[in-house]
mmJSON file of the N, C-alpha and C atoms, coordinates in Angstrom:
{"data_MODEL":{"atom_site":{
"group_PDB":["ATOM","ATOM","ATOM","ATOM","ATOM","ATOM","ATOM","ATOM","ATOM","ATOM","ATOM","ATOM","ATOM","ATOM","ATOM","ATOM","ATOM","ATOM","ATOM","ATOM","ATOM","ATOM","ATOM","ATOM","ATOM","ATOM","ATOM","ATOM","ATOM","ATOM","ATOM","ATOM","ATOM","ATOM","ATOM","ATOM","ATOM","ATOM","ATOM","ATOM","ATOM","ATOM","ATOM","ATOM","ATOM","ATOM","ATOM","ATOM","ATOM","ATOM","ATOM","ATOM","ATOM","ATOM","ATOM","ATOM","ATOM","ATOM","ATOM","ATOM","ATOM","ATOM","ATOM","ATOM","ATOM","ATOM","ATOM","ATOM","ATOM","ATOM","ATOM","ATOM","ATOM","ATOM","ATOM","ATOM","ATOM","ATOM","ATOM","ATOM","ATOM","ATOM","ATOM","ATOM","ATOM","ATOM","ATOM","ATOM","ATOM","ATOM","ATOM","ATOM","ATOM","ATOM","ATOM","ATOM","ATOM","ATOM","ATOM","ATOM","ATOM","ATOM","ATOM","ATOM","ATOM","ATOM","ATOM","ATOM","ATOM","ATOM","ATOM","ATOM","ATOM","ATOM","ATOM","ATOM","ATOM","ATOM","ATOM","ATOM","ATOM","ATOM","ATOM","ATOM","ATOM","ATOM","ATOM","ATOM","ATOM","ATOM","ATOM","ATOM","ATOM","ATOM","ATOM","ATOM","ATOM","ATOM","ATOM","ATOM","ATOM","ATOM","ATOM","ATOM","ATOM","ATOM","ATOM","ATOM","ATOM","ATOM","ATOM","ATOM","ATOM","ATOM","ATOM","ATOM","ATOM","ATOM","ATOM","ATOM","ATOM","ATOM","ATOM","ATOM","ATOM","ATOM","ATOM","ATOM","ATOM","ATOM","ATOM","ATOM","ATOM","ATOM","ATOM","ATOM","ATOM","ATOM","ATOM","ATOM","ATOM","ATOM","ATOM","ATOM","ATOM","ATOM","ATOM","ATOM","ATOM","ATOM","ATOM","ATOM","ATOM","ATOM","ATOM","ATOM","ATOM","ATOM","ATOM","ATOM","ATOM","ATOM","ATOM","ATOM","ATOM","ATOM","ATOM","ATOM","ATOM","ATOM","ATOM","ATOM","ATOM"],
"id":[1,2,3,4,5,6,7,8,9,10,11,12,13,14,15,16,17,18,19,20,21,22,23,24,25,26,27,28,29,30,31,32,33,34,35,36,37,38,39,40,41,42,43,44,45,46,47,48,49,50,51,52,53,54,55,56,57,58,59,60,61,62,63,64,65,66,67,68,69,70,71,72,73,74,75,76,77,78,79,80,81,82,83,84,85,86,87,88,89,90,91,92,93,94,95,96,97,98,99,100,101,102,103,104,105,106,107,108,109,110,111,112,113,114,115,116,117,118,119,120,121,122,123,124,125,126,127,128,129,130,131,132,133,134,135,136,137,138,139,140,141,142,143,144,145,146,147,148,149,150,151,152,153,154,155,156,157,158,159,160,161,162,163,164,165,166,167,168,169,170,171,172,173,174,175,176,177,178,179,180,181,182,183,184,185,186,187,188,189,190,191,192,193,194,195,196,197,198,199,200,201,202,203,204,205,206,207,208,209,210,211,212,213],
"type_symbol":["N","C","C","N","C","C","N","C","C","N","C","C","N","C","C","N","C","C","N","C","C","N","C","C","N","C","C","N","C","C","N","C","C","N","C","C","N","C","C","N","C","C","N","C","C","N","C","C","N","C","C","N","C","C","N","C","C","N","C","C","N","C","C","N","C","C","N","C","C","N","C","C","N","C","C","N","C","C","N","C","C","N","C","C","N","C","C","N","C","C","N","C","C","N","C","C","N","C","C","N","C","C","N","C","C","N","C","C","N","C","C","N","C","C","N","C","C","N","C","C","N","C","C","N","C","C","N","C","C","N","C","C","N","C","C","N","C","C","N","C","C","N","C","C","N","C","C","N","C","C","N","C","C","N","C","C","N","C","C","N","C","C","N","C","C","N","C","C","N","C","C","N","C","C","N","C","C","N","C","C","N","C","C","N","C","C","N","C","C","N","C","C","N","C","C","N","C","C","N","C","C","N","C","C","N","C","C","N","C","C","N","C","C"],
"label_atom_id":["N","CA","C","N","CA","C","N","CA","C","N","CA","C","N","CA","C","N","CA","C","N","CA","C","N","CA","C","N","CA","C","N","CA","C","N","CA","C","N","CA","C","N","CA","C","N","CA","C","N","CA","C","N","CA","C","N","CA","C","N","CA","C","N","CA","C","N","CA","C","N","CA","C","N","CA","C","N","CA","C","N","CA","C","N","CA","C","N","CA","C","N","CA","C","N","CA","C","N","CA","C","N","CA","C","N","CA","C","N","CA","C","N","CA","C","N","CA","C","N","CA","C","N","CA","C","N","CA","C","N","CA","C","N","CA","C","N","CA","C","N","CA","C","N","CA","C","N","CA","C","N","CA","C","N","CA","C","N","CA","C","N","CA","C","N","CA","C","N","CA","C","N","CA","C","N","CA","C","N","CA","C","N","CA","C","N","CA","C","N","CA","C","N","CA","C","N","CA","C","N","CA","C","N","CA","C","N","CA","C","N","CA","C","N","CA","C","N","CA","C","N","CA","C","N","CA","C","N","CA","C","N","CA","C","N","CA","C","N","CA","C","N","CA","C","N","CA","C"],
"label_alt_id":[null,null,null,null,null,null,null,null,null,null,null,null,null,null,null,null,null,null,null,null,null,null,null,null,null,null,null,null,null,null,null,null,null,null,null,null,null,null,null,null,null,null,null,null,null,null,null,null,null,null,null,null,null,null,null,null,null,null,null,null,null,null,null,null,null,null,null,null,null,null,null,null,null,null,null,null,null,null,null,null,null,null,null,null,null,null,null,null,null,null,null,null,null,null,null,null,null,null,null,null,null,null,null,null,null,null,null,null,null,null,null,null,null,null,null,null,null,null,null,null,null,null,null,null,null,null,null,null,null,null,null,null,null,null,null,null,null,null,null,null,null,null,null,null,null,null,null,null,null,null,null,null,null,null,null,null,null,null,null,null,null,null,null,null,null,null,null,null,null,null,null,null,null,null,null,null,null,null,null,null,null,null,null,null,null,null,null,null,null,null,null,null,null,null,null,null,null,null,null,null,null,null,null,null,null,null,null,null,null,null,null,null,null],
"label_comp_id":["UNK","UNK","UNK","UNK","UNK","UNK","UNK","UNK","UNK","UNK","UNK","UNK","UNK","UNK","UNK","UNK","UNK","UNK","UNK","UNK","UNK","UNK","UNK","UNK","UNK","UNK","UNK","UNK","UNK","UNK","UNK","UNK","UNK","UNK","UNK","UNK","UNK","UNK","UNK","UNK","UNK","UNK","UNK","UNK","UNK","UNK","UNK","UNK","UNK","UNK","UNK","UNK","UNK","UNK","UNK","UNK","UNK","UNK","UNK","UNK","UNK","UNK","UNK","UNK","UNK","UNK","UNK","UNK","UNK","UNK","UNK","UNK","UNK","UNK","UNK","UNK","UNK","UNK","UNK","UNK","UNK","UNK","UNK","UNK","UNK","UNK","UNK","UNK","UNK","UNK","UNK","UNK","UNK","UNK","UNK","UNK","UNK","UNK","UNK","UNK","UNK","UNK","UNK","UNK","UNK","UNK","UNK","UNK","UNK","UNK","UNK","UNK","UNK","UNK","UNK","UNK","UNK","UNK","UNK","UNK","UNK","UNK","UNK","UNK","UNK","UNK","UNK","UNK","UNK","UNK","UNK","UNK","UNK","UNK","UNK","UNK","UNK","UNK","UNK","UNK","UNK","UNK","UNK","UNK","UNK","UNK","UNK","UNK","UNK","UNK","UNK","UNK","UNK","UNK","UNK","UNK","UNK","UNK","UNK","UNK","UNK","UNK","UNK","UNK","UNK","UNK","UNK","UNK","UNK","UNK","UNK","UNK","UNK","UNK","UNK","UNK","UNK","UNK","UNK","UNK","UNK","UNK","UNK","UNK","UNK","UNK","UNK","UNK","UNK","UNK","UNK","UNK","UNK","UNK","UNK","UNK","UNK","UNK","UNK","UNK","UNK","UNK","UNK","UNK","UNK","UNK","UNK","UNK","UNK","UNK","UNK","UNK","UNK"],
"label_asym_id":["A","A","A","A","A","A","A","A","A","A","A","A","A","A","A","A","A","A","A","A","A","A","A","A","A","A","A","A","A","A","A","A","A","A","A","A","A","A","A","A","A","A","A","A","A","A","A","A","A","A","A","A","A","A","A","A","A","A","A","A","A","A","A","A","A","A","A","A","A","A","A","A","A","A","A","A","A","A","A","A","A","A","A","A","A","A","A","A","A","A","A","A","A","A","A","A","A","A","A","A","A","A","A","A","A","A","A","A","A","A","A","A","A","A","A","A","A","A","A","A","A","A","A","A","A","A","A","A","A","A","A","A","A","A","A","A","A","A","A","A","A","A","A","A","A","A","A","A","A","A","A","A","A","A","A","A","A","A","A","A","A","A","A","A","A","A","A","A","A","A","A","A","A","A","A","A","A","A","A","A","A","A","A","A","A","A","A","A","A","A","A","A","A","A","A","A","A","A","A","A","A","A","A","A","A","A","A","A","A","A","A","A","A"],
"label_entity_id":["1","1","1","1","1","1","1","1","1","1","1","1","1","1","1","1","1","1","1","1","1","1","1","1","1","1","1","1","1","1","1","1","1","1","1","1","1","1","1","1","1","1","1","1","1","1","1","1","1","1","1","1","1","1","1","1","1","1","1","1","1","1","1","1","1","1","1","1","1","1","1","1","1","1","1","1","1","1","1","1","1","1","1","1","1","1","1","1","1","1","1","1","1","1","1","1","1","1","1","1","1","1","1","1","1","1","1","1","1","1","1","1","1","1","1","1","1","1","1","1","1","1","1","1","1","1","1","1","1","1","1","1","1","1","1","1","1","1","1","1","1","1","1","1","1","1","1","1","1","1","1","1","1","1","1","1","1","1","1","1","1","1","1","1","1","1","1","1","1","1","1","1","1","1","1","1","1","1","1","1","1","1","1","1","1","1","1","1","1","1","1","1","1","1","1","1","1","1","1","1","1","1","1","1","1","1","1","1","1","1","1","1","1"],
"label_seq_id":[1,1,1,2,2,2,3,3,3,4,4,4,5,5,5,6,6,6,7,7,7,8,8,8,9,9,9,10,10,10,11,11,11,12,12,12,13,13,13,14,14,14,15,15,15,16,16,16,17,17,17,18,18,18,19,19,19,20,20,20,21,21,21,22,22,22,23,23,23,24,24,24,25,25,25,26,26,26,27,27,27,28,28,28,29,29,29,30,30,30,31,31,31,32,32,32,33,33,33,34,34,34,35,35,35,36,36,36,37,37,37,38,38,38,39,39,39,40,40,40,41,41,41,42,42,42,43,43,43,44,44,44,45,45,45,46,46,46,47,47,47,48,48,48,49,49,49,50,50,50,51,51,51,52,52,52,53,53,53,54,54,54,55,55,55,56,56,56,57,57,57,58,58,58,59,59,59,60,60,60,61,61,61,62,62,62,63,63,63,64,64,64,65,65,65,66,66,66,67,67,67,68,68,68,69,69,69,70,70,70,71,71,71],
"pdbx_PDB_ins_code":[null,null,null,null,null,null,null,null,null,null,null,null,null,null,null,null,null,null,null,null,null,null,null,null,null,null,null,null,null,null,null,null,null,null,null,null,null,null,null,null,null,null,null,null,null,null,null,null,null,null,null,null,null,null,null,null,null,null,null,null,null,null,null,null,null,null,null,null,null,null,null,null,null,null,null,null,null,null,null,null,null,null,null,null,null,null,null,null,null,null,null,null,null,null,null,null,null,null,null,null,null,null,null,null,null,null,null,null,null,null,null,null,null,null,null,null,null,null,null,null,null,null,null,null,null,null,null,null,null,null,null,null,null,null,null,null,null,null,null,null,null,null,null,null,null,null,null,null,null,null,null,null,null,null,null,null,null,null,null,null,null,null,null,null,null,null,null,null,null,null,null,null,null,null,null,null,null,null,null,null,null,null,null,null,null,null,null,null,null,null,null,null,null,null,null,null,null,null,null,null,null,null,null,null,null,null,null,null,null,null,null,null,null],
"Cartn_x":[-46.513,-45.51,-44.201,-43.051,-42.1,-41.139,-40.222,-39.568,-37.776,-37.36,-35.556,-34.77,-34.314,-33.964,-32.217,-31.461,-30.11,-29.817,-28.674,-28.114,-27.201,-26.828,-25.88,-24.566,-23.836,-23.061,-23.133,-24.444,-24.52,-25.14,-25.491,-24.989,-24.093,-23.294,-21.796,-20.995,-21.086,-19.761,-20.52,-21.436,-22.608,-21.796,-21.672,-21.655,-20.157,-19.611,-17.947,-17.866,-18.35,-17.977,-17.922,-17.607,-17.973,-19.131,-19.201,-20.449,-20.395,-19.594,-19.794,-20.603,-20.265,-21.127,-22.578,-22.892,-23.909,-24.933,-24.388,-24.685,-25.084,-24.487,-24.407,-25.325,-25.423,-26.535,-27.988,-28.105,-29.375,-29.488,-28.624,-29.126,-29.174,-28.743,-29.0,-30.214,-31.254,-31.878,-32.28,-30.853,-30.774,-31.261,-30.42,-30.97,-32.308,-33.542,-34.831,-33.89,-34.5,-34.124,-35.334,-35.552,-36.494,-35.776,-35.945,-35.796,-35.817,-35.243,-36.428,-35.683,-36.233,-36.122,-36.109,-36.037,-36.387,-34.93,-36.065,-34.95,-34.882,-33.526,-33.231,-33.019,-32.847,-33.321,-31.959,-31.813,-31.239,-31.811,-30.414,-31.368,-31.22,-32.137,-32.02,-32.891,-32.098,-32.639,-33.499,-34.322,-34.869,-34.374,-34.193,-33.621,-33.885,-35.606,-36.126,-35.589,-35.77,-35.099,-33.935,-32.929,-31.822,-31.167,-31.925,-32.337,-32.85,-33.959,-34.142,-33.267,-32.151,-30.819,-30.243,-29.807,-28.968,-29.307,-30.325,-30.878,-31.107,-31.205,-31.209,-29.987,-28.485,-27.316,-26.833,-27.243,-27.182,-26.578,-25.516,-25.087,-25.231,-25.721,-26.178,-24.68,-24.025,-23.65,-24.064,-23.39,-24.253,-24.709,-25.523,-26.207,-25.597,-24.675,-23.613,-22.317,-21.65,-19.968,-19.34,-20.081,-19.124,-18.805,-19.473,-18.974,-17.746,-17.532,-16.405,-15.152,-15.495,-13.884,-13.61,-14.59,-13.63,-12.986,-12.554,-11.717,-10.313],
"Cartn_y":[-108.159,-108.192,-107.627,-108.511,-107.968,-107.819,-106.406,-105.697,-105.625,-106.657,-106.499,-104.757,-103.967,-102.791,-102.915,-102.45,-102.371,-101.137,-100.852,-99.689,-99.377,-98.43,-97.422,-98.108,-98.574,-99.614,-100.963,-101.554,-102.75,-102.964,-102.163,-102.341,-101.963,-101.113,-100.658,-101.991,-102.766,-103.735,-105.041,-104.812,-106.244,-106.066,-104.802,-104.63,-104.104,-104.306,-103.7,-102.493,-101.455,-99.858,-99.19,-98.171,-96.964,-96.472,-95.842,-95.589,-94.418,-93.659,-92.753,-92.564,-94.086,-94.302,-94.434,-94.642,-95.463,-94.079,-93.089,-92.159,-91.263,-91.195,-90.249,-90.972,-92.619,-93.266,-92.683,-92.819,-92.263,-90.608,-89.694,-88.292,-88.267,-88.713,-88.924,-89.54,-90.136,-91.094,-91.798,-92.926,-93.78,-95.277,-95.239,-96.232,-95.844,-96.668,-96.509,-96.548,-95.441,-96.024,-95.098,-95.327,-94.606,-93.909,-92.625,-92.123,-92.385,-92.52,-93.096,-91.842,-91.404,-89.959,-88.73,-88.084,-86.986,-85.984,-84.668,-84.016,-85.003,-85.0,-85.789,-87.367,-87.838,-89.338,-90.18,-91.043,-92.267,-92.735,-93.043,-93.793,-95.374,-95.828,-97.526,-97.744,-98.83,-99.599,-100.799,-101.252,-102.15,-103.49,-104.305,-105.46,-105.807,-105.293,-105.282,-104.504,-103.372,-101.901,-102.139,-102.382,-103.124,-103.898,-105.274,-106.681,-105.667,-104.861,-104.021,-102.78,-102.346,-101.132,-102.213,-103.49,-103.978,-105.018,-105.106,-105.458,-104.56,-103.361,-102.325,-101.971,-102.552,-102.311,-103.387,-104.494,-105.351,-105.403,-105.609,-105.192,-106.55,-106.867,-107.708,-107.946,-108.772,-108.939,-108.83,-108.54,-107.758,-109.262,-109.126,-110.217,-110.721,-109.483,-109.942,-109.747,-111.029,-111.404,-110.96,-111.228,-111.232,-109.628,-108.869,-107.127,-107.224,-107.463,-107.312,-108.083,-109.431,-109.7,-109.028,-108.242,-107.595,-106.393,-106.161,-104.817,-105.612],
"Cartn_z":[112.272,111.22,111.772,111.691,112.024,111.218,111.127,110.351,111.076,110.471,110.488,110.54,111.245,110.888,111.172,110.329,110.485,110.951,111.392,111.638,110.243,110.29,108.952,109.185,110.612,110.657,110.387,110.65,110.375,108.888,108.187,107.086,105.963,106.286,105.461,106.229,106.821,107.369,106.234,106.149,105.171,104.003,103.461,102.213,101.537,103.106,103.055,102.498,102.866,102.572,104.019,103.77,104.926,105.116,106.215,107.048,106.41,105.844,104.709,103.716,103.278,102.204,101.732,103.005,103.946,103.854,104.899,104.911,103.401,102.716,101.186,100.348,100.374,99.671,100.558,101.939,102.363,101.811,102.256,101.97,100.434,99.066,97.715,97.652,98.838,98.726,97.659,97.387,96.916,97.471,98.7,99.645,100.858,100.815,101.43,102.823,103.84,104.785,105.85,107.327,108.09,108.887,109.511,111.219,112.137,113.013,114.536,115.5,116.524,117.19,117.162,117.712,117.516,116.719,116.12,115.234,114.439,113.764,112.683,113.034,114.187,114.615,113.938,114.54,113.883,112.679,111.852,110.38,110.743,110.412,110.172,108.854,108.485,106.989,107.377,106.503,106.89,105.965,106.758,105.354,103.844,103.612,102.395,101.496,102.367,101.665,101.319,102.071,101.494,100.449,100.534,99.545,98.158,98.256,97.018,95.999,96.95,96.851,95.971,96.693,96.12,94.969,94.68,92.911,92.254,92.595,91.871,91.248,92.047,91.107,90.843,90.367,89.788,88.371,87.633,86.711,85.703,85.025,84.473,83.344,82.358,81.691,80.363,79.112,77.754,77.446,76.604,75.665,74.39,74.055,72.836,73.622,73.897,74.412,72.986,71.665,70.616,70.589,70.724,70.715,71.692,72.837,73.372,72.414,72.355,71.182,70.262,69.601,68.381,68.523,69.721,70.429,69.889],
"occupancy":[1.0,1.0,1.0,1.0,1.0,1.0,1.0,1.0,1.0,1.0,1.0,1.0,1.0,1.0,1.0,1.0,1.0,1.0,1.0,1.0,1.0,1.0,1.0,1.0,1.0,1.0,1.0,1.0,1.0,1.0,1.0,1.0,1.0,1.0,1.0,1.0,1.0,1.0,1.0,1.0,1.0,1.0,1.0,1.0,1.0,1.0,1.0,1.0,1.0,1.0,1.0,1.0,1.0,1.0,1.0,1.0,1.0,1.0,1.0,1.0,1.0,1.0,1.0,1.0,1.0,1.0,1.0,1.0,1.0,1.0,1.0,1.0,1.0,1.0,1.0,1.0,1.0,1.0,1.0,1.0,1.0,1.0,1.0,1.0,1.0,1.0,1.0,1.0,1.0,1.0,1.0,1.0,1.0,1.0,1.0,1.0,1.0,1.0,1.0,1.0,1.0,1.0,1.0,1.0,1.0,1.0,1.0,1.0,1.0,1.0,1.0,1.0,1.0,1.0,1.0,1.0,1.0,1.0,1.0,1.0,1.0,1.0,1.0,1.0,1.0,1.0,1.0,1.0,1.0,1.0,1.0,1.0,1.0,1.0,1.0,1.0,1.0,1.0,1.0,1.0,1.0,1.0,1.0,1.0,1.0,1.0,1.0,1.0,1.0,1.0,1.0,1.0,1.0,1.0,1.0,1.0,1.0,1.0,1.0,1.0,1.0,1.0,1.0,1.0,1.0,1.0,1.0,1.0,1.0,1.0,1.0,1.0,1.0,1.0,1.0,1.0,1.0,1.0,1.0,1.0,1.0,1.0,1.0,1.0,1.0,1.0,1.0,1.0,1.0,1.0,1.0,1.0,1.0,1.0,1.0,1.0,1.0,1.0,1.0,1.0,1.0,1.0,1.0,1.0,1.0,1.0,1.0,1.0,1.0,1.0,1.0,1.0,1.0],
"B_iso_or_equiv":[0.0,0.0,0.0,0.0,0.0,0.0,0.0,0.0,0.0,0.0,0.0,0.0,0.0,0.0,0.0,0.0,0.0,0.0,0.0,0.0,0.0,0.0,0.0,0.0,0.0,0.0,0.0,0.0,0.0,0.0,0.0,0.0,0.0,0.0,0.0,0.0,0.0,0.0,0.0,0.0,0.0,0.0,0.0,0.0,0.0,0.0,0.0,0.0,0.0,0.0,0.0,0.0,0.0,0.0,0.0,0.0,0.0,0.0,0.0,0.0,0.0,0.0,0.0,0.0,0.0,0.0,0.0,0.0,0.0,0.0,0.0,0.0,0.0,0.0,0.0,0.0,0.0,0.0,0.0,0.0,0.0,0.0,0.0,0.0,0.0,0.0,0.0,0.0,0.0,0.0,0.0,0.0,0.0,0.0,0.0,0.0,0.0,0.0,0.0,0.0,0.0,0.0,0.0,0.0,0.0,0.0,0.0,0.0,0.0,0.0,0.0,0.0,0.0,0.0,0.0,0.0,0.0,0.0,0.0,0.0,0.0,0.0,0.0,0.0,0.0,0.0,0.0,0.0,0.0,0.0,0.0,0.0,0.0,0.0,0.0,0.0,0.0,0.0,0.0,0.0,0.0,0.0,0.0,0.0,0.0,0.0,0.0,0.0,0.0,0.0,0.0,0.0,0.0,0.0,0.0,0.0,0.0,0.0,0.0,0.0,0.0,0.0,0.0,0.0,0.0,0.0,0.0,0.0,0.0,0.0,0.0,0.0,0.0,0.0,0.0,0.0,0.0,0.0,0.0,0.0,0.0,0.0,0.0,0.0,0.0,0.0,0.0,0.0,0.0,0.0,0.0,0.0,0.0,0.0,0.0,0.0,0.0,0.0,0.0,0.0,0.0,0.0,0.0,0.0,0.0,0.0,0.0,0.0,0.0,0.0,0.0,0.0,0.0],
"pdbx_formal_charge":[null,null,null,null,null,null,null,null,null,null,null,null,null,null,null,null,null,null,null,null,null,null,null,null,null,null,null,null,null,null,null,null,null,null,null,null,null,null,null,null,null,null,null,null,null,null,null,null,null,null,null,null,null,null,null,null,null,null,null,null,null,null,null,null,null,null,null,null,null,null,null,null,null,null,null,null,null,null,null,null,null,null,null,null,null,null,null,null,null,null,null,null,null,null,null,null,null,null,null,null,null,null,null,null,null,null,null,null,null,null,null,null,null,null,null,null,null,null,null,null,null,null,null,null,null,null,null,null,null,null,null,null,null,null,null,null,null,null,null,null,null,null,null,null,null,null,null,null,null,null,null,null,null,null,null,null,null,null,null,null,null,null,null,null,null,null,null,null,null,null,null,null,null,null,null,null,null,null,null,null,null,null,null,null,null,null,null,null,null,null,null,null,null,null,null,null,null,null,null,null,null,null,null,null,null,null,null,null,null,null,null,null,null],
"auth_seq_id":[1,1,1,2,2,2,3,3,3,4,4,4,5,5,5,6,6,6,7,7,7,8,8,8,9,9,9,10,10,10,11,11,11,12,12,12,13,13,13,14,14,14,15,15,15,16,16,16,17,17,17,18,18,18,19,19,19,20,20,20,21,21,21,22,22,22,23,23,23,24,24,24,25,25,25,26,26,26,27,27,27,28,28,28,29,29,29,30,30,30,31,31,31,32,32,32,33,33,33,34,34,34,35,35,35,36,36,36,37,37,37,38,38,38,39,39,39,40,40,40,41,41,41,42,42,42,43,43,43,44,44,44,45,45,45,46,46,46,47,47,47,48,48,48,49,49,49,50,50,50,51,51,51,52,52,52,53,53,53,54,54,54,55,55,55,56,56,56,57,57,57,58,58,58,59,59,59,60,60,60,61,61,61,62,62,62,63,63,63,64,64,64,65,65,65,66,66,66,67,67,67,68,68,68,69,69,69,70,70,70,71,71,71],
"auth_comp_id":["UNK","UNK","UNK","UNK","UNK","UNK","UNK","UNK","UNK","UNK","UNK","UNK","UNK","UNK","UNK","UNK","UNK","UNK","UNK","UNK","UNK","UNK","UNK","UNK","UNK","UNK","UNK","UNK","UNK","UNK","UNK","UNK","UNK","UNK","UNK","UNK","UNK","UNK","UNK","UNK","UNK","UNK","UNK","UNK","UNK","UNK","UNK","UNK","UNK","UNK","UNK","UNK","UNK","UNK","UNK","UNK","UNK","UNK","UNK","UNK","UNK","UNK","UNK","UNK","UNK","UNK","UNK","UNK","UNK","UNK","UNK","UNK","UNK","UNK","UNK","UNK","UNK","UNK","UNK","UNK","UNK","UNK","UNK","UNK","UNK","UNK","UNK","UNK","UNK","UNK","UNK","UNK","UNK","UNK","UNK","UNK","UNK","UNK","UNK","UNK","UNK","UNK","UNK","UNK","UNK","UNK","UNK","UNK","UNK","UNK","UNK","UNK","UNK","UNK","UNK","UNK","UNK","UNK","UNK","UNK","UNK","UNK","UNK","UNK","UNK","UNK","UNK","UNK","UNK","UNK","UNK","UNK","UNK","UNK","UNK","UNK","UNK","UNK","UNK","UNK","UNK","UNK","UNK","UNK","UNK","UNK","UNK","UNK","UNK","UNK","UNK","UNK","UNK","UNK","UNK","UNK","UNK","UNK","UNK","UNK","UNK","UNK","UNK","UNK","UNK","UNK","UNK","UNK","UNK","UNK","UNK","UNK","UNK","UNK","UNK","UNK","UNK","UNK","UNK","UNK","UNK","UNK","UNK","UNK","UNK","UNK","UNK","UNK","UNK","UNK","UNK","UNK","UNK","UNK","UNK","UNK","UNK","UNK","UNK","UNK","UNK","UNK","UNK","UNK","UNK","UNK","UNK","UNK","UNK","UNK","UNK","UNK","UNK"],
"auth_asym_id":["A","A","A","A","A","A","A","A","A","A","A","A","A","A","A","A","A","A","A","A","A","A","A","A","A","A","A","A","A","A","A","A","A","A","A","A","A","A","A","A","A","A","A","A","A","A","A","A","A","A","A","A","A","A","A","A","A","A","A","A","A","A","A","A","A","A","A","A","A","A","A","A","A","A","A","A","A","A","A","A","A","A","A","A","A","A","A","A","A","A","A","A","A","A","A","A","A","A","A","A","A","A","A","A","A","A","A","A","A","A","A","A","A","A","A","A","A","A","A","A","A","A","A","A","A","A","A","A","A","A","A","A","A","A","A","A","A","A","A","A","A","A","A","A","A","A","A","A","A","A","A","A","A","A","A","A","A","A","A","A","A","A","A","A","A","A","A","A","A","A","A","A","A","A","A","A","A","A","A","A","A","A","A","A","A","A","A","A","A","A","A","A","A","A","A","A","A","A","A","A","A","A","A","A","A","A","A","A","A","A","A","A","A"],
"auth_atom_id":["N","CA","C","N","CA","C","N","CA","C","N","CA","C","N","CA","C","N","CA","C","N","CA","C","N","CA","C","N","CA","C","N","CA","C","N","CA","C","N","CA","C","N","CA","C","N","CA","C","N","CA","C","N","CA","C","N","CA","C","N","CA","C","N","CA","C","N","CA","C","N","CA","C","N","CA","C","N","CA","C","N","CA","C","N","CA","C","N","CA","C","N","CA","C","N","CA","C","N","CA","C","N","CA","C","N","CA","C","N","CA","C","N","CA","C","N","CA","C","N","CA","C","N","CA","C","N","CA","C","N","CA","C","N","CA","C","N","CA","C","N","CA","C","N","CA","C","N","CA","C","N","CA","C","N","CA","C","N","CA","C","N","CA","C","N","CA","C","N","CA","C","N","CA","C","N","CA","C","N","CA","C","N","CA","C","N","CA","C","N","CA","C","N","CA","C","N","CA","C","N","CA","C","N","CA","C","N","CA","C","N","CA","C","N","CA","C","N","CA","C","N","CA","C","N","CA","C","N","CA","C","N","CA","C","N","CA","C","N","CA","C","N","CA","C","N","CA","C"],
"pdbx_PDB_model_num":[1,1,1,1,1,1,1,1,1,1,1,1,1,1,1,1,1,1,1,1,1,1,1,1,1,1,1,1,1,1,1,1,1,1,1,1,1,1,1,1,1,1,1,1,1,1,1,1,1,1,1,1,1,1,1,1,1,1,1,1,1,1,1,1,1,1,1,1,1,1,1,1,1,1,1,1,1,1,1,1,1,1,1,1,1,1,1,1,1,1,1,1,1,1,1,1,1,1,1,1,1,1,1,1,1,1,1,1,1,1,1,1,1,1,1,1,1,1,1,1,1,1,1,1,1,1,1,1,1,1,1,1,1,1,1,1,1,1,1,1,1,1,1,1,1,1,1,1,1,1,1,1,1,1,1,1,1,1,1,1,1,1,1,1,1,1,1,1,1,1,1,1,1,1,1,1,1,1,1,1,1,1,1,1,1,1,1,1,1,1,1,1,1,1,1,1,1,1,1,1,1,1,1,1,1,1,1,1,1,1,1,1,1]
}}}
């Protein structure tokens, strides 16, 4: 079984943010991501993990449009 892994760069440039961001979603662990080395190791994401972050903020549109017109 083989497993796609991104780097914290290669995916903040996917998703157009900073490697900042990237970073603060893993330590909130918001976004799944693994270690690899020693001590605290490189983070890499795995594409699933990813594909799953980002349906998770999925913002759906309301079910009643008519509540917004009567502003």
């Amino acid at each position: 079984m083989e497993t796609e892994c991104l780097s914290v760069k290669q995916v903040a440039e996917r998703l157009s943010l900073s490697t900042a961001t990237i970073y603060r979603l893993c330590a909130e662990r918001k976004l799944a991501h693994v270690r690899v080395g020693a001590r605290y190791g490189a983070i890499r994401i795995r594409e699933q993990d990813l594909q799953v972050f980002l349906h998770s903020c999925e913002v759906r549109p309301s079910a009643s449009p008519a509540r917004l017109k009567q502003k």
